[in-house]
SENURO-499748 format. One record per residue: residue in one letter; z, x, y of N, C-alpha, C in turn. Coordinates in steps of 0.2 Angstrom, whole numbers. Atoms other than C-alpha are relative to their C-alpha. Layout:
// SENURO-499748
(node 'A' (Z X Y) (Z X Y) (Z X Y))
...
This chain:
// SENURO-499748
(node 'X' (2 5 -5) (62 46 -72) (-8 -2 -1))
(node 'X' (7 3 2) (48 35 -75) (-5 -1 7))
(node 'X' (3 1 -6) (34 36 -60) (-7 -2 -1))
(node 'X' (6 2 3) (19 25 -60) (-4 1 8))
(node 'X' (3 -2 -5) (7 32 -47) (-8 -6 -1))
(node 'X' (4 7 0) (-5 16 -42) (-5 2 4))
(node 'X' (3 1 -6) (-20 14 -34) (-9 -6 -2))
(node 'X' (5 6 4) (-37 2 -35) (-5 -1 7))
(node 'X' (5 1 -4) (-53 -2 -26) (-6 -1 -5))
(node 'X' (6 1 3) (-70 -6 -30) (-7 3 -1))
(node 'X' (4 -8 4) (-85 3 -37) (-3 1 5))
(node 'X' (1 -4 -3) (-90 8 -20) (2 4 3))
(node 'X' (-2 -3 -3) (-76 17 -18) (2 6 -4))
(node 'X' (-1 -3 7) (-77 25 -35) (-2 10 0))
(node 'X' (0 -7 -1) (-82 43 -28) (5 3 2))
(node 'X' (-6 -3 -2) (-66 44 -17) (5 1 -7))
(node 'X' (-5 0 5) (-56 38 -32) (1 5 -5))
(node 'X' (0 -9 3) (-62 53 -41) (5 4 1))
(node 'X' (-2 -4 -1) (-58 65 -31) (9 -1 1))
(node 'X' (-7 -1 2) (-40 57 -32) (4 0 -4))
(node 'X' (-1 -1 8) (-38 57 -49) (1 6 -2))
(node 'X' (1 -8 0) (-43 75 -49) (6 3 3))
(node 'X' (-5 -3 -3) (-32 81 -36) (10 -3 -3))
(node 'X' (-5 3 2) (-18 69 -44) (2 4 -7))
(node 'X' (-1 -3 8) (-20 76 -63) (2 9 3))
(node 'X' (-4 -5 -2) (-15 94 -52) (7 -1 1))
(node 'X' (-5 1 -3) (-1 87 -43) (6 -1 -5))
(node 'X' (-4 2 4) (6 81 -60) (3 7 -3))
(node 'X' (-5 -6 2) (10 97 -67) (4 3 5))
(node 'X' (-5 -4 -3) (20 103 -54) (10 -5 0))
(node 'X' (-6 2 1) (33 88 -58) (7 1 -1))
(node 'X' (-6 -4 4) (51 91 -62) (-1 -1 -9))
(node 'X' (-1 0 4) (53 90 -80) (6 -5 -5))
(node 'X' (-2 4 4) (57 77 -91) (-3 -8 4))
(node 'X' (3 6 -5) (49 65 -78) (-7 -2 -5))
(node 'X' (5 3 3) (34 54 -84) (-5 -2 7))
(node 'X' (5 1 -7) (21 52 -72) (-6 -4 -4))
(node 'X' (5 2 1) (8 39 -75) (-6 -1 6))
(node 'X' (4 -1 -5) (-8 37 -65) (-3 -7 -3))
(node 'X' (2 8 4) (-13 15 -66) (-6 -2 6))
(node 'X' (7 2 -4) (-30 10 -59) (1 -8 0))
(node 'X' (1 5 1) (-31 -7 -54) (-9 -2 4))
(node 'X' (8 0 -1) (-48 -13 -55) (-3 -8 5))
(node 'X' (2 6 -3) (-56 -25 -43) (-7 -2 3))
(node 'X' (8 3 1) (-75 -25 -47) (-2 8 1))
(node 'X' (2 -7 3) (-80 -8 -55) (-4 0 -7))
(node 'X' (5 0 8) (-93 -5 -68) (3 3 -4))
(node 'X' (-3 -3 7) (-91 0 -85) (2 8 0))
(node 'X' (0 -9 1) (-96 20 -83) (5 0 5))
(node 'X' (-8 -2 -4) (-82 19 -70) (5 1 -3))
(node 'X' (-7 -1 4) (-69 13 -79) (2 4 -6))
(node 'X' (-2 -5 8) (-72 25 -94) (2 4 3))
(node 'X' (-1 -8 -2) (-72 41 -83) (7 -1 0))
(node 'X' (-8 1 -1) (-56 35 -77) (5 0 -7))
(node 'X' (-1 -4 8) (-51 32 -95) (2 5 -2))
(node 'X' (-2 -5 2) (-54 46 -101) (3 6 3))
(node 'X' (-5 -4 -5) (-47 54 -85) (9 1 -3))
(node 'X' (-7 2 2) (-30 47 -93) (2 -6 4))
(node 'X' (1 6 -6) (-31 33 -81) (3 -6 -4))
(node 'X' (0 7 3) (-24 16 -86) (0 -4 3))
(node 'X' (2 4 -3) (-33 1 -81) (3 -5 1))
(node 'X' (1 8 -1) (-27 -16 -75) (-4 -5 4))
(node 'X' (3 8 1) (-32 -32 -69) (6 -2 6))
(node 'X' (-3 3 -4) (-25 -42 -52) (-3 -6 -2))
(node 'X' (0 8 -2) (-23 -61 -52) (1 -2 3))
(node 'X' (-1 3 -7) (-25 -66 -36) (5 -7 0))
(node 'X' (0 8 -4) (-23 -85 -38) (9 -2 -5))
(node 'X' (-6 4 2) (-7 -83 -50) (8 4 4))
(node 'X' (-6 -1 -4) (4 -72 -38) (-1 -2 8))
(node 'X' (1 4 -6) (-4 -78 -22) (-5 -7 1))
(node 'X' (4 6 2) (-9 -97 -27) (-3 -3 7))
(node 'X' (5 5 -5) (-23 -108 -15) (-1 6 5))
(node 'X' (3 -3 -4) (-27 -92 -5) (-9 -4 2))
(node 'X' (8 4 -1) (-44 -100 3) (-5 7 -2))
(node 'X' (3 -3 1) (-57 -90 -3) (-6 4 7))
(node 'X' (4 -3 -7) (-66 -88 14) (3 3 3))
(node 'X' (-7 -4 -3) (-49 -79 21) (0 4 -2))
(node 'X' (-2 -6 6) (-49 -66 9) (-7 2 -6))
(node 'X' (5 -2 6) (-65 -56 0) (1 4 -5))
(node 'X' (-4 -5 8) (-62 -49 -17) (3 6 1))
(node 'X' (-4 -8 -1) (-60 -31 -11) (7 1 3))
(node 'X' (-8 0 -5) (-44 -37 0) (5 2 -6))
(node 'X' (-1 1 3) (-39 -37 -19) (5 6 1))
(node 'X' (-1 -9 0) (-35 -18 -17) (7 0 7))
(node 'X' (-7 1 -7) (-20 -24 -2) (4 -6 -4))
(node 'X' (-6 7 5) (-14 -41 -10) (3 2 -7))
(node 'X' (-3 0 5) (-8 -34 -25) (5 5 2))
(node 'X' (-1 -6 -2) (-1 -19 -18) (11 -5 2))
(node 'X' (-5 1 1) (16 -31 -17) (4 -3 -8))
(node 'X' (-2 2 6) (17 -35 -34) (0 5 -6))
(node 'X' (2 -5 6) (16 -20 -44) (4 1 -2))
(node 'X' (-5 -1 5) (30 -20 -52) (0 -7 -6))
(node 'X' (3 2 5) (22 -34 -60) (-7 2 -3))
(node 'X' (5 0 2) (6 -30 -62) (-1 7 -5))
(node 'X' (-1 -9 3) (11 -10 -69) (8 -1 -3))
(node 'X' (-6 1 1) (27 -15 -77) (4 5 -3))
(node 'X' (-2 -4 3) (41 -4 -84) (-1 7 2))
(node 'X' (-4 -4 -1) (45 10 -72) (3 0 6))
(node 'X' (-5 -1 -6) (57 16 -60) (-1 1 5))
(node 'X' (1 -1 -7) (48 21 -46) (-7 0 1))
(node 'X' (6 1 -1) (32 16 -39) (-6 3 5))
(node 'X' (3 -4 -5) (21 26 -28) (-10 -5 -1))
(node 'X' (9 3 -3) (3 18 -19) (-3 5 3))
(node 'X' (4 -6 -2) (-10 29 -15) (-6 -4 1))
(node 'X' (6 3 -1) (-25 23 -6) (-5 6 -2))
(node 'X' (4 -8 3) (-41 32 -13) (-3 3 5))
(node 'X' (3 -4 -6) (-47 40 2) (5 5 2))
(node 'X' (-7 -4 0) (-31 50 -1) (-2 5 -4))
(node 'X' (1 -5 2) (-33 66 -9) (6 4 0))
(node 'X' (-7 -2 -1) (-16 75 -14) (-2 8 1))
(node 'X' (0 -6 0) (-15 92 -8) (5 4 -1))
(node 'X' (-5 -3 0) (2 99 -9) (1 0 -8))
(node 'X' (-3 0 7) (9 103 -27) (6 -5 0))
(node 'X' (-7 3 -1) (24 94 -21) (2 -5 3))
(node 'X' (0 7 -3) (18 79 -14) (5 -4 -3))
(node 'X' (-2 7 4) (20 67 -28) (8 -1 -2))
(node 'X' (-5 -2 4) (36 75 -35) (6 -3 8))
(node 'X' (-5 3 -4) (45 72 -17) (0 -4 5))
(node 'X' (1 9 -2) (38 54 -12) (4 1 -6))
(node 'X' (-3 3 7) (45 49 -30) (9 2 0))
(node 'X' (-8 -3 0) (63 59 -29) (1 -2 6))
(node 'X' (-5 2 -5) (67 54 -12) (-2 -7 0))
(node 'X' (-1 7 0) (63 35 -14) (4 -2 -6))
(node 'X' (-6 1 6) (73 36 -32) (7 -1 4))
(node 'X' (-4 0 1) (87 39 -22) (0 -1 10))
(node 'X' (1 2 -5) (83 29 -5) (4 -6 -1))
(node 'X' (-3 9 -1) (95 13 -9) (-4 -4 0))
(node 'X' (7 6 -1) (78 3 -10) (0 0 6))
(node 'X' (6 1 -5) (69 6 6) (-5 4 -2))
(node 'X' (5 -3 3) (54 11 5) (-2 5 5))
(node 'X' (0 -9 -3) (49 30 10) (-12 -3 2))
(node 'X' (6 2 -1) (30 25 20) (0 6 9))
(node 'X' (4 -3 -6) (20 33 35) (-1 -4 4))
(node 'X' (2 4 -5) (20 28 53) (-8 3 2))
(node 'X' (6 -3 -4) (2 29 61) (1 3 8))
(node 'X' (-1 -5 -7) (7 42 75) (-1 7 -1))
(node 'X' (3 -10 -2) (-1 59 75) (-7 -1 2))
(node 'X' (4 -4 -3) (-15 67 81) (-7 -2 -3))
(node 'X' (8 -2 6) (-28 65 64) (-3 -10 2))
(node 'X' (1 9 1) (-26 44 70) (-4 -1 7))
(node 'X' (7 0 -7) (-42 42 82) (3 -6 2))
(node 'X' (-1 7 -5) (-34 23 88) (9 4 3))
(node 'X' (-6 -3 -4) (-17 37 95) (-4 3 4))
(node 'X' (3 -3 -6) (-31 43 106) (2 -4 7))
(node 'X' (-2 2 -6) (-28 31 117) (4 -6 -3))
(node 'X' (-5 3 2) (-12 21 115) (1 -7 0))
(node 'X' (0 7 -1) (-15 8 125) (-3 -5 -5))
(node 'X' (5 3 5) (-28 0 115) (3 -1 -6))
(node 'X' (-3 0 6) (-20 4 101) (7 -7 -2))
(node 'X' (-5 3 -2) (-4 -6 107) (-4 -7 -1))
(node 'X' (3 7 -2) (-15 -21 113) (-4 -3 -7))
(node 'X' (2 7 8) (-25 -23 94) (8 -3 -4))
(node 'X' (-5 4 3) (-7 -24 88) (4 -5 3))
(node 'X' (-2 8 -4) (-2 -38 100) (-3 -2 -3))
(node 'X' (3 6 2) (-14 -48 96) (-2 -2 -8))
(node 'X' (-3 -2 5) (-12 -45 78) (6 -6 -2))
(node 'X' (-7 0 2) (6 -47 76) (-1 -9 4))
(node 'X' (-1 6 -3) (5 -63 90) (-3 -6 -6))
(node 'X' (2 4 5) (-7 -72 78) (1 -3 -4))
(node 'X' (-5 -1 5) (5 -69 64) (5 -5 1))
(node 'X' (-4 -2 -1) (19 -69 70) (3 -6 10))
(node 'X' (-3 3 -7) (21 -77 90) (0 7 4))
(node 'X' (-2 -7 -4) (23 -67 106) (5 4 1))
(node 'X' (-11 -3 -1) (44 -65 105) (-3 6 -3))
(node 'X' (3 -4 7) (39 -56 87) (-6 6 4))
(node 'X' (6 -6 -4) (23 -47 94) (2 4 7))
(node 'X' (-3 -3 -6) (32 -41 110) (5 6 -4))
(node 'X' (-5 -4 2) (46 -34 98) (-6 7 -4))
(node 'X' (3 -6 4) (34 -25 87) (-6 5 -2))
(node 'X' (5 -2 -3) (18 -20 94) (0 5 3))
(node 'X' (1 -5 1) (24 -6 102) (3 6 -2))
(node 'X' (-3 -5 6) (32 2 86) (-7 4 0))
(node 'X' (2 -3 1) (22 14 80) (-2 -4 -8))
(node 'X' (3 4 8) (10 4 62) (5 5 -5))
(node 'X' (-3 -6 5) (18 10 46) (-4 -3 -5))
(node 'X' (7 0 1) (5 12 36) (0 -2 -8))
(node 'X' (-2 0 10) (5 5 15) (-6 1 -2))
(node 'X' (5 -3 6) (-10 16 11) (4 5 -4))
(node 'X' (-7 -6 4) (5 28 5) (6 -1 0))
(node 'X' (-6 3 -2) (21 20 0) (3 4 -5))
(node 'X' (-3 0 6) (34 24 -14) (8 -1 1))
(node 'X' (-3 4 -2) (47 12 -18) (3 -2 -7))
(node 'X' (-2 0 7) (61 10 -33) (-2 -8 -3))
(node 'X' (4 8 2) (55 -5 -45) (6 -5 1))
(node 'X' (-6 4 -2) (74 -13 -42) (0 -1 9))
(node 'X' (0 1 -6) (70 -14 -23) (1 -10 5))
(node 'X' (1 7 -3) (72 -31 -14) (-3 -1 3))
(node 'X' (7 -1 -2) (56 -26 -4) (-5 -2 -3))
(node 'X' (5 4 4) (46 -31 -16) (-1 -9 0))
(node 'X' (-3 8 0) (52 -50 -18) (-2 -2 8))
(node 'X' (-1 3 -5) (54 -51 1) (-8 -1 3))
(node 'X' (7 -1 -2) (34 -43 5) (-3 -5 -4))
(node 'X' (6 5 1) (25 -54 -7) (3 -8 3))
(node 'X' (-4 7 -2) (36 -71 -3) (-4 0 9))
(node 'X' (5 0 -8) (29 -65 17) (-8 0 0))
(node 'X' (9 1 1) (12 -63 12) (-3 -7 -2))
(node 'X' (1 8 1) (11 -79 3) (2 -5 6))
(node 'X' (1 5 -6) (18 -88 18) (-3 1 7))
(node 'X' (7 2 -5) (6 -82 31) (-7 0 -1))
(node 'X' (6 1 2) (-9 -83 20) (0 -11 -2))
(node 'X' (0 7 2) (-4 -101 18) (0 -2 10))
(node 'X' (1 3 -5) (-4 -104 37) (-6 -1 2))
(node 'X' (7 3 -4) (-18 -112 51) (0 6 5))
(node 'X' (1 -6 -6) (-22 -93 61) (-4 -4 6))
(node 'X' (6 3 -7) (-28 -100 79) (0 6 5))
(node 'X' (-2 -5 -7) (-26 -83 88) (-7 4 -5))
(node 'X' (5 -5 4) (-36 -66 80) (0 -3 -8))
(node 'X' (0 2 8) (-44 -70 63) (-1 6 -1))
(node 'X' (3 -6 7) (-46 -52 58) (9 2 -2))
(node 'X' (-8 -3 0) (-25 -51 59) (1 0 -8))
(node 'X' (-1 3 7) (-27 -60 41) (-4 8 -5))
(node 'X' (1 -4 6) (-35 -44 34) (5 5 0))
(node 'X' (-5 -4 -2) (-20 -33 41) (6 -6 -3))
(node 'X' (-6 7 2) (-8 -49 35) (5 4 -5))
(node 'X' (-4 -6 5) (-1 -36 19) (4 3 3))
(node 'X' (-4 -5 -4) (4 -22 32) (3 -1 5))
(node 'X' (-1 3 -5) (8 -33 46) (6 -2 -2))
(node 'X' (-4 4 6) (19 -43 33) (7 3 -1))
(node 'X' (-9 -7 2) (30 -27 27) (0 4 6))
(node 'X' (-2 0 -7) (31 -21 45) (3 -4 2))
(node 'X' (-8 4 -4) (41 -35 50) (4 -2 -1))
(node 'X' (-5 0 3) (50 -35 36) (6 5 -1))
(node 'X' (-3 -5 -3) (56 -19 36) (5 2 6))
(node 'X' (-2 -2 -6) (57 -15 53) (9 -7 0))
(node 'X' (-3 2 -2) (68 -30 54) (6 -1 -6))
(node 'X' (-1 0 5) (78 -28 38) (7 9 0))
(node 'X' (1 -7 2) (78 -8 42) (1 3 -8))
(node 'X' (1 -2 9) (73 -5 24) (-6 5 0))
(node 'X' (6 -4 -2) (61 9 29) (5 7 0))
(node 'X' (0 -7 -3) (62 29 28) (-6 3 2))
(node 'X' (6 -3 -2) (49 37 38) (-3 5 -2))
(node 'X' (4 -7 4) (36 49 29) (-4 4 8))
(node 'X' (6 -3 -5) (27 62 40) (-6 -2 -3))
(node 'X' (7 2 1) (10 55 43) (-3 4 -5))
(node 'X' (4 -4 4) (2 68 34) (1 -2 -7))
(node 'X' (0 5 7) (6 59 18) (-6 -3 1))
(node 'X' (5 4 -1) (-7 48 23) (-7 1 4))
């Protein structure tokens, strides 16, 4: 099985990415055997000495197109770093040719031997839903107090979305695409960037910070309403 482990940020995030890389190139030896594990950097405003280390980490570099899989995005809607979310439904364009896709935000750090190995083996054989993380435990300071929590995602979702929709899904539990992993034949894919483009293509008159959650917001309503989701223990994330 072909598993292309993704992740991307820009060069101030280029300390954490390290230490993912690192803990990542551990996690890979514990794979099953015969499995191919790729690790694909997607760069989105990184200096040279960065993308060498990474390089020579084993790292393979690409390149997001904003404007040719999310065309007329207005540029004051969206700052280059968002690049590190907008792409994050296209990867099986952007990293093409394998079987299962896993996303890792860099402020992640794998510590289980057995992470990577059983994100990837239970999404290979998840019917294409995607195996992600609700934000519900303990380590998530906005489950401190619920209410609050509840009320950023009304007004969120409402913005998006309308108050039916934000009634319905507001007091789900977020599920979270700093950690996802998702087979490349999924109809997930197709359905989340096709949603993203058409709510970056609306006039927001409610919260404008909904637009920088719009990615996660996006495949939340998709899912959820699809049921094309297996829930990860948070701790994944």
């Amino acid at each position: 099985m072909r598993v292309a482990v993704c992740f991307a940020c820009n060069e101030a995030y280029i300390p954490l990415c390290k230490g993912l890389v690192l803990s990542l190139r551990d996690a890979a030896r514990f794979v099953p055997q015969g499995w191919d594990i790729g690790l694909h950097f997607i760069d989105i405003g990184c200096e040279a000495p960065s993308l060498a280390w990474l390089t020579d980490a084993g790292v393979t570099i690409h390149t997001f197109d904003r404007e040719r899989h999310l065309p007329g995005i207005k540029s004051n809607q969206v700052p280059p770093y968002a690049d590190a979310q907008l792409c994050r439904p296209f990867l099986p364009f952007v990293v093409p040719d394998s079987d299962v896709y896993l996303w890792i935000d860099c402020d992640i750090w794998v510590q289980g031997t057995d992470a990577v190995a059983t994100a990837a083996d239970t999404a290979a054989h998840a019917a294409g839903k995607i195996l992600i993380c609700p934000e519900y435990h303990y380590g998530y300071m906005a489950q401190r107090n619920l209410r609050l929590a509840v009320m950023a995602h009304s007004r969120w979702y409402t913005a998006l979305y309308g108050p039916e929709i934000a009634e319905e899904l507001s007091f789900l539990p977020m599920l979270n695409s700093g950690f996802f992993a998702l087979q490349a034949g999924s109809p997930v894919w197709n359905k989340w960037g096709a949603e993203l483009a058409r709510l970056y293509a609306m006039e927001i008159t409610g919260d404008p910070y909904a637009l920088h959650f719009a990615e996660q917001l996006g495949l939340n309503h998709i899912i959820h309403r699809d049921k094309s989701f297996v829930p990860l223990d948070p701790l994944f994330n």
